[in-house]
Phi, psi and omega in degrees: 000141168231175182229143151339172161285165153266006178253007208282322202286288190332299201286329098051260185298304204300336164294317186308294187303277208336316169293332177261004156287288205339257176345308185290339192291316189294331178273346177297326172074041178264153121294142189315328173307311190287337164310297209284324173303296145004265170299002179045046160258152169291190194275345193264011192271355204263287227271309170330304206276309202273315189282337168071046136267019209191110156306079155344119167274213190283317188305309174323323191288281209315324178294315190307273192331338167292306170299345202263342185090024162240069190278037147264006203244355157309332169291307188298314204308310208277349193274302188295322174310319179277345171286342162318297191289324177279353145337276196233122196234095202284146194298332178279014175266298162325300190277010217262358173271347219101166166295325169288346178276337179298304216294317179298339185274343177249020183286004206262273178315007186272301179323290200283352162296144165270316176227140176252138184229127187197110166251133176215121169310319216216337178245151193272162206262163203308325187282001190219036185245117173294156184330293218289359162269358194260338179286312162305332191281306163259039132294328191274329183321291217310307181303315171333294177258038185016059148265138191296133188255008196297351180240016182309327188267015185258286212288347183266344199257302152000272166300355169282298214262017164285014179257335176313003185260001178288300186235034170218149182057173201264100150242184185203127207243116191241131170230149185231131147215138180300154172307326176321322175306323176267002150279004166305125187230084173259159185070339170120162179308314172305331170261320178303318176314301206281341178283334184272013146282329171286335176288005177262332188273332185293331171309337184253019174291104185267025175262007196249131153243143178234111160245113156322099205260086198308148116026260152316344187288152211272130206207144144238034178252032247286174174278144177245201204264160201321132162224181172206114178265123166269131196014255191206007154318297209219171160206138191242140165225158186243124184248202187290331191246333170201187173235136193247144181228139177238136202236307186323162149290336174302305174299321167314304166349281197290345169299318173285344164288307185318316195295302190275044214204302180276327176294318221288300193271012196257172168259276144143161172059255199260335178276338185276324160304318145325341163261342173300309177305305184284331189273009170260337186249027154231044199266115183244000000 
């Protein structure tokens, strides 16, 4: 089995419009010149816009359709555009408020999901992370991605408190992590301890599965990168450079095999505590 880029579906959608301006041109019986002359762009701007080297705005879509003699297909086109842009969505855009607004923006989907599916390679995941790993993880955003830090003790109290859908209201919760995630030693041994305790406390939850992906488990699957499904809508992945959002359904598809191909190996209940215990007990 393989997986996409996390960035393959965005480019993906943005080839998808280009092909269907493509299409209004060829039923219009234009050539790209006559397009670009028509509209008073220059001629290499057609081809751009069709190869989905070159983003279109909104003005752009209302001219192509006027030449094309389909101003009524603008509307939806300019609709598909924007779903284009909220796809893959780069992080100095996000952040570009603070860290707490970021943090603050996903309490609304946070609420209204029923079931959460959430795998993370390297980390333990945002709903089950304690104040001093959450203060660590954005700190390091913030120098990283140079964002300004100055609401860091706003934006950690933000994600604290998006943990309340854990034990209020009917949600139901399947989290996946490689073991590695629990050898991560962000914030320091003092902070790594009290999260692999809490993660023995979260665990007796009963809206919570928690699984552990040893190490050692026998896979022909290797780990990708970190997702999170919300009810069978949407899955979000955070990559180095932005956050990607998936809508399709096909796509979705495959997340949900992938996630379950990994529950299938993971450990739970007294193994998965045993493995919370050895990464606890080589804590110096």
């Amino acid at each position: 089995m393989t997986t996409t880029s996390p960035s393959s579906s965005a480019q993906q959608a943005r080839q998808a419009l280009a092909d269907r301006l493509r299409e209004l041109r060829l039923d219009a019986g234009l050539t790209g010149r006559a397009l670009a002359v028509a509209a008073g762009w220059d001629r290499t701007k057609v081809s751009k816009i069709e190869h989905a080297a070159r983003a279109p705005n909104a003005h752009d879509i209302r001219t192509w359709c006027r030449v094309c003699g389909a101003e009524e297909q603008s509307g939806d086109l300019i609709a598909t555009l924007r779903a284009v842009e909220g796809a893959f969505v780069e992080w100095k855009r996000l952040q570009r408020s603070g860290l707490r607004r970021l943090q603050e923006s996903r309490a609304t989907l946070y609420e209204r999901t029923r079931v959460f599916r959430v795998y993370e390679p390297g980390v333990v995941p945002g709903l089950l992370q304690t104040p001093g790993y959450v203060r660590a993880i954005l700190a390091k955003v913030g120098s990283f991605r140079d964002v300004p830090t100055t609401d860091l003790d706003e934006a950690v109290a933000a994600r604290i408190a998006r943990q309340r859908v854990l034990r209020e209201g009917a949600h139901r919760f399947a989290f996946l992590m490689e073991e590695s995630a629990i050898w991560t030693r962000l914030g320091g041994t003092e902070v790594a301890r009290e999260q692999l305790a809490d993660l023995q406390q979260v665990m007796t939850l009963p809206s919570v599965s928690l699984g552990i992906i040893p190490a050692d488990a026998h896979r022909e699957l290797w780990p990708v990168e970190g997702f999170w499904m919300f009810d069978r809508e949407r899955v979000t992945v955070e990559t180095v450079s932005g956050w990607l959002t998936i809508t399709q359904p096909a796509e979705i598809v495959q997340y949900e095999a992938v996630f379950e191909e990994f529950a299938g190996l993971a450990a739970y209940g007294s193994a998965a505590r045993e493995l919370l215990q050895k990464a606890q007990n080589h804590l110096v």
